[in-house]
N, C-alpha and C positions, 0 to 999 in steps of 0.2 A: 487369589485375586486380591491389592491391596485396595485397604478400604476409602473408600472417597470422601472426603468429606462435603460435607452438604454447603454449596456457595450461598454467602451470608447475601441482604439485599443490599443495593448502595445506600449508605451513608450521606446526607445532603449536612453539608455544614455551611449553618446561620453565620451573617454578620450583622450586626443591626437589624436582626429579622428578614433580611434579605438573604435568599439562597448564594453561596460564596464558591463552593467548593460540592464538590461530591467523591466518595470512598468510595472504589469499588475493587472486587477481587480481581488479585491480579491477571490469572489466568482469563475474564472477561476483559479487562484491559488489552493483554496481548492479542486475544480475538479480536476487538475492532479493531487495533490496528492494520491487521490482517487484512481486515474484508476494506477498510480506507485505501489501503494501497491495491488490494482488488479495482477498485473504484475510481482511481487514479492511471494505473495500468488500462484499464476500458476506456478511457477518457481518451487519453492519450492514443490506443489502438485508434479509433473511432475519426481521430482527428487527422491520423495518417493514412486511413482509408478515403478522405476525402480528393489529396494530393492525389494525382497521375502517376503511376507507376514508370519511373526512367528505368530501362533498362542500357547498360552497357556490353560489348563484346570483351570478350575474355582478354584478349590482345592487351585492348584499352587498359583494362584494369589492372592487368600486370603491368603495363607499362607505368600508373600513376600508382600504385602499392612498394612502395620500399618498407620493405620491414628491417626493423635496426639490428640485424644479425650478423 
C-alpha cells in the first residue's frame, strides 16, 4: 500500500493584512471542483424538470435528424 502523505492545511496569503489568496492541496482542489460541477449539474437537472416533458413519434424525429454520414 503506498504511503499517503498527510494533506497540509490551506495556506491564506495576506496583502495589506487583508486575506488575498489561499494554498490549498491540490488533490482538495480537484475535489471541489468536483462536487461545483456536482452542483451545477443538479442545478441544471432541477431546472429541466420544471419544463413539460415534449414527447415526439419516432417518424417525426427521423424525419428532422439528418446525420452528416
Amino acid at each position: 500500500m503506498p504511503n499517503k502523505m498527510k494533506r497540509r492545511e490551506p495556506e491564506i496569503i495576506l496583502r495589506k493584512g487583508k486575506p488575498a489568496a489561499v494554498i490549498i492541496d491540490i488533490d482538495d482542489y480537484q475535489e471541489m471542483l468536483e462536487k461545483l460541477e456536482d452542483v451545477e449539474d443538479l442545478q441544471m437537472l432541477a431546472e429541466m424538470r420544471k419544463k413539460p416533458l415534449q414527447f415526439k413519434k419516432l417518424e417525426e424525429f427521423i424525419k428532422e435528424f439528418k446525420p452528416d454520414v
